[in-house]
C-alpha positions in Angstrom: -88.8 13.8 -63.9 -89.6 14.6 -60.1 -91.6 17.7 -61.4 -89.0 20.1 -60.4 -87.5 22.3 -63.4 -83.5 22.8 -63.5 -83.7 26.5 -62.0 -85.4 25.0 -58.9 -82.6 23.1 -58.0 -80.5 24.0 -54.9 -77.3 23.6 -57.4 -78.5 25.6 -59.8 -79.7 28.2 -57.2 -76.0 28.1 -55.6 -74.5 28.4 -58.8 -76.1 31.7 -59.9 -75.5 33.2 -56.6 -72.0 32.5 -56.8 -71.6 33.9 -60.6 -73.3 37.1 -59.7 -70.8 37.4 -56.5 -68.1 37.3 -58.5 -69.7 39.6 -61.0 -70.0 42.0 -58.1 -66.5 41.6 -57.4 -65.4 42.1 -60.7 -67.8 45.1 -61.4 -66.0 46.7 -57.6 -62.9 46.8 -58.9 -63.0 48.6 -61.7 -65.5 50.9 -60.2 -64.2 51.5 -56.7 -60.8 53.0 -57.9 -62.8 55.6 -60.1 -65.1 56.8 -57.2 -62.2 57.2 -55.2 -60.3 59.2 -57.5 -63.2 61.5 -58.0 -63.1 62.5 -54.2 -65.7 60.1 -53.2 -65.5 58.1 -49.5 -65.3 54.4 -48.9 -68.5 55.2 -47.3 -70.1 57.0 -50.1 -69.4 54.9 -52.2 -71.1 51.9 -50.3 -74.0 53.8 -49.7 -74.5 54.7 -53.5 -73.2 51.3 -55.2 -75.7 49.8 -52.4 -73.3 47.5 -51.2 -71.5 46.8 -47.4 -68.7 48.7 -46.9 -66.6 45.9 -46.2 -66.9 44.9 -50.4 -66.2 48.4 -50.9 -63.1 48.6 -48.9 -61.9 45.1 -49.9 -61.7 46.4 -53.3 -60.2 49.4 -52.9 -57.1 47.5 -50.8 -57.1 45.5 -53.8 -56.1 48.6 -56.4 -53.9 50.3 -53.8 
């Protein structure tokens, strides 16, 4: 074709970033609420998952 392979594409390329947002998402939610209850801080919790704090707080608003 134009020598480019499907996982070059900028479509492709958006489209995996989006599905492994929302996998992030999904994985937050269930995982935030358990942190939580074991004591652990928003900010902890950020800081250990490696992810911004607003994610973390999002989800815990989410299971409140």
């Amino acid at each position: 074709m134009l020598g480019l392979a499907l996982e070059q594409t900028r479509v492709y390329q958006e489209a995996k970033a989006e599905g492994r947002e929302e996998r992030e998402a999904e994985i937050l939610k269930v995982t935030v609420p358990l942190l939580l209850k074991t004591g652990m801080s928003v900010e902890q919790i950020a800081q250990q998952l490696n992810v911004d704090l607003e994610s973390v707080q999002s989800a815990a608003q989410q299971n409140a």
